[in-house]
C-alpha positions as CSV (number, residue, x, y, z in Angstrom):
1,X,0.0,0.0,0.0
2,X,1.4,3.7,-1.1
3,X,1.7,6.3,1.5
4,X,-1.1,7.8,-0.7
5,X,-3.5,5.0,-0.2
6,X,-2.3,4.9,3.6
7,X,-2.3,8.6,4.1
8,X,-6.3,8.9,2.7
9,X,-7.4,6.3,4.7
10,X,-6.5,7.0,8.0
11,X,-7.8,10.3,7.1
12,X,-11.0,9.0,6.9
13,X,-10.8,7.3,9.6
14,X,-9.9,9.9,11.8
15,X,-13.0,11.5,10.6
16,X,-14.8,8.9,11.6
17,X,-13.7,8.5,15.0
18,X,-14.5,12.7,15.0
19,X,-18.0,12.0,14.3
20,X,-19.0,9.6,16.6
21,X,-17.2,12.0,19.4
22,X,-20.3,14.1,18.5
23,X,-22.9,12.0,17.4
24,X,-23.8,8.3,17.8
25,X,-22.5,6.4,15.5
26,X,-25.7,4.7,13.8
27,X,-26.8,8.4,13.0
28,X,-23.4,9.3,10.9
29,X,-23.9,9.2,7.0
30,X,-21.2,9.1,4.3
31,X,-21.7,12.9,3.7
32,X,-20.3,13.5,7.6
33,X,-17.5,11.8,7.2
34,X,-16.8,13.3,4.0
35,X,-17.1,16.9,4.9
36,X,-15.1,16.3,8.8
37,X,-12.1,14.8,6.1
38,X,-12.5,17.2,3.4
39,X,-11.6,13.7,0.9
40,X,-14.5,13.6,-1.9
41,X,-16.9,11.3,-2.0
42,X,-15.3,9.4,-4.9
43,X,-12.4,9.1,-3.1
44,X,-14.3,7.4,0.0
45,X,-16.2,5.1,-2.3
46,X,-12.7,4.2,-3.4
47,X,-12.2,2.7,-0.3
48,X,-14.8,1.6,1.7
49,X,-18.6,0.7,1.1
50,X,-20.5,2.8,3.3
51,X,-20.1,4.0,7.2
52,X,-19.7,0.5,8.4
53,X,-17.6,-0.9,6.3
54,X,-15.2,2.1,7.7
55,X,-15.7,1.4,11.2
56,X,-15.0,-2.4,10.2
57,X,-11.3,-1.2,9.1
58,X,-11.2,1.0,12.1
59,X,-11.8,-2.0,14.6
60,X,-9.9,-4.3,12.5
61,X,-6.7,-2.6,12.6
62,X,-7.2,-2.6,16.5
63,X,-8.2,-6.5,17.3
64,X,-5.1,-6.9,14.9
65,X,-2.9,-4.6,17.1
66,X,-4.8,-6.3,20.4
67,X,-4.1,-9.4,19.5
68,X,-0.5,-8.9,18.3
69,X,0.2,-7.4,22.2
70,X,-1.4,-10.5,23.6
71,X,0.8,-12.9,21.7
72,X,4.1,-10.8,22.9
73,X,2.5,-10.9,26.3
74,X,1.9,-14.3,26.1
75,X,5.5,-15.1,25.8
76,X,6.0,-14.3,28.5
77,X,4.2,-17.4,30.3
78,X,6.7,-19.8,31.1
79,X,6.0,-23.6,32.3
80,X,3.3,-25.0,34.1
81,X,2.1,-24.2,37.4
82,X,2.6,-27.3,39.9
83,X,2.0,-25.8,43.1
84,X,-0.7,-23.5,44.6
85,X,0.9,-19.8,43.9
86,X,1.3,-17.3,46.9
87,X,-0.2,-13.9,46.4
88,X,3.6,-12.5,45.5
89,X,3.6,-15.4,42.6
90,X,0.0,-14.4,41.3
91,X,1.2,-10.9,41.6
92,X,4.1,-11.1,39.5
93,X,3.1,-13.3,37.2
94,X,0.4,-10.6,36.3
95,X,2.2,-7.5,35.7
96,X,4.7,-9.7,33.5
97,X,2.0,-10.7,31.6
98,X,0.0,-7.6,30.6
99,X,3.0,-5.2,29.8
100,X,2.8,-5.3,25.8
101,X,-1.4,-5.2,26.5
102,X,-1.6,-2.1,28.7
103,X,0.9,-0.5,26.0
104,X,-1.9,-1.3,23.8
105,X,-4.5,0.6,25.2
106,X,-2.4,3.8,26.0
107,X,-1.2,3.8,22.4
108,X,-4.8,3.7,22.0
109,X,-6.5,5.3,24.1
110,X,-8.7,8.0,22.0
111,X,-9.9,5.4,20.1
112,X,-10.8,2.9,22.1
113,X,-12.5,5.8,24.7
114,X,-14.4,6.8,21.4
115,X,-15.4,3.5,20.3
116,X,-16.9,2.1,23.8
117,X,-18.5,5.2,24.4
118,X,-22.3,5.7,24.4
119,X,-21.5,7.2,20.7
120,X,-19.6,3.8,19.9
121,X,-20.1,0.3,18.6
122,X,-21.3,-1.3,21.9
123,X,-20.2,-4.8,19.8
124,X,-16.8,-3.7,20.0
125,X,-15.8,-4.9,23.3
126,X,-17.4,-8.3,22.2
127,X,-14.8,-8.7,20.1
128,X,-12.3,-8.0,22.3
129,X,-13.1,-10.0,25.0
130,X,-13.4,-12.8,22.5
131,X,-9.6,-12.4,21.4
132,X,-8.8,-12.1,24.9
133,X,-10.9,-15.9,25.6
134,X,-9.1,-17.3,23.0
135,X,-5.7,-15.9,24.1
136,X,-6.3,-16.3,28.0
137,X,-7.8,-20.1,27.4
138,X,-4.2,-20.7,25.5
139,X,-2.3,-19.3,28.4
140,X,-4.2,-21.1,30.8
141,X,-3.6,-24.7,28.8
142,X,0.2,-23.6,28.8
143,X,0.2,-22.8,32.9
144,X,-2.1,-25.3,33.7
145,X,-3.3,-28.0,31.2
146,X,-6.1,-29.5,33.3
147,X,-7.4,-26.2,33.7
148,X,-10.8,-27.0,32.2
149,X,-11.2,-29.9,34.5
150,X,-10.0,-27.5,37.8
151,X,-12.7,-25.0,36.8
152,X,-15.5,-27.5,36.5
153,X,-15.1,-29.1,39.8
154,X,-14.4,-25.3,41.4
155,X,-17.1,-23.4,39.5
156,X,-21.0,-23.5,39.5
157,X,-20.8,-22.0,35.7
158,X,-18.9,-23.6,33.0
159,X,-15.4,-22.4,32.4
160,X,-16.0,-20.6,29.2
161,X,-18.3,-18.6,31.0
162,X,-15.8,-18.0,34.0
163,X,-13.2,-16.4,30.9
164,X,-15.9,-14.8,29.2
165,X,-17.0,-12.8,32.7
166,X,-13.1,-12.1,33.7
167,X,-11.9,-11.0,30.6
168,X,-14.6,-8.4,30.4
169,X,-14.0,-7.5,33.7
170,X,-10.3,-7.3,33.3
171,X,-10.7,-5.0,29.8
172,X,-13.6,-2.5,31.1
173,X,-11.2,-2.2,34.2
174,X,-8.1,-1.3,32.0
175,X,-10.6,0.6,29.7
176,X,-11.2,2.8,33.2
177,X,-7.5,2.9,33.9
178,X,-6.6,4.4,31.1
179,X,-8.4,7.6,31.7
180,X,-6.1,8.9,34.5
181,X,-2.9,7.8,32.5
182,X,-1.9,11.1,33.5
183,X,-2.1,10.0,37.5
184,X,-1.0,6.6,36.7
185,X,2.1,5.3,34.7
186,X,1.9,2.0,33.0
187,X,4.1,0.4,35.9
188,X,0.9,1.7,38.2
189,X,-1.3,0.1,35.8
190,X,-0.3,-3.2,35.4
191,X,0.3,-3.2,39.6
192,X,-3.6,-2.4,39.7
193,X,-4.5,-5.4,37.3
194,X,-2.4,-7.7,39.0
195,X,-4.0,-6.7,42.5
196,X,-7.5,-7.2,40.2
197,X,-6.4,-10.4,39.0
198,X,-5.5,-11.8,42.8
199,X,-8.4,-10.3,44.7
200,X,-11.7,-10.1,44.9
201,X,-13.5,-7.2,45.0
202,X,-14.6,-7.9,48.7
203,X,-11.1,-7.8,49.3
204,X,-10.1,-4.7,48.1
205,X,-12.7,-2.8,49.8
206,X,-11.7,-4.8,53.1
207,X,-14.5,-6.7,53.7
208,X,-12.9,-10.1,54.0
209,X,-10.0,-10.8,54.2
């Protein structure tokens, strides 16, 4: 792809993303994104379908980016677990495994403010919780492979259930982080998912201990 091509289309995309900051997203037409971008309507049509084919390319380029830091944070997971971890072991094994992901979402934070706001595409975080089940249920094979079988006699609910309710937890969580990235570096951030990640919330407010 030519800087051209690459140059136009994160144009529009920008413009995009400018629009639904001031209007939900079902209401914006091809004629808003074309006057925010100042790019002719040819020129859109040479790219992309309609409104939702943009957002489409907008979100893609993200889950590609999302899952890309998962993978590197993944790496990071070494061996199995064979014994029950203390709370420094859960602790550190968290922040070493969301480094590349929190980077993720500060790179990205505008966006992804933007795109799970009341404005956005309220599917979006669907789709990223669904990369992050399918990246967490690898990690969890890789730490523990009997996982499945641990949950079922732990849990009431199936374990794809139990992933599908922490991962969104975990990403609205970060999601809320990132809007004090200004109070908090990412060091700060990954400390507070880790804490997440070995307490419960009754814990944290000191109700049990």
């Amino acid at each position: 792809m030519d800087i051209r091509t690459q140059t136009t289309q994160l144009n529009l995309k920008n413009a995009l993303l400018k629009c639904i900051q001031n209007q939900p997203f079902s209401t914006i037409k091809v004629k808003d994104v074309i006057l925010t971008s100042g790019i002719s309507s040819r020129t859109f049509y040479q790219y992309y379908k309609d409104t939702q084919d943009l957002l489409l390319a907008i979100e893609t380029d993200l889950l590609t980016e999302f899952n890309e830091a998962l993978r590197k944070d993944s790496d990071t997971v070494n061996g199995t677990i064979d014994h029950a971890l203390t709370q420094w072991e859960l602790v550190k094994i968290a922040e070493n495994i969301s480094k590349h992901s929190i980077d993720f979402f500060l790179r990205n934070k505008n966006k992804l403010e933007i795109l799970t706001s009341d404005n956005g595409d309220i599917r979006f975080i669907n789709k990223m919780v669904k990369a992050a089940n399918q990246e967490f249920a690898k990690r969890m094979k890789k730490m523990q492979p009997n996982y499945q079988a641990i949950l079922e006699n732990e849990q009431a609910i199936p374990p794809d259930m139990v992933l599908d309710i922490f991962d969104r937890d975990v990403i609205n969580i970060v999601l809320r982080l990132i809007s004090y990235n200004d109070e908090l570096s990412p060091a700060d951030m990954r400390r507070y998912i880790a804490g997440y990640l070995t307490r419960s919330p009754l814990q944290f407010l000191g109700l049990v201990k």
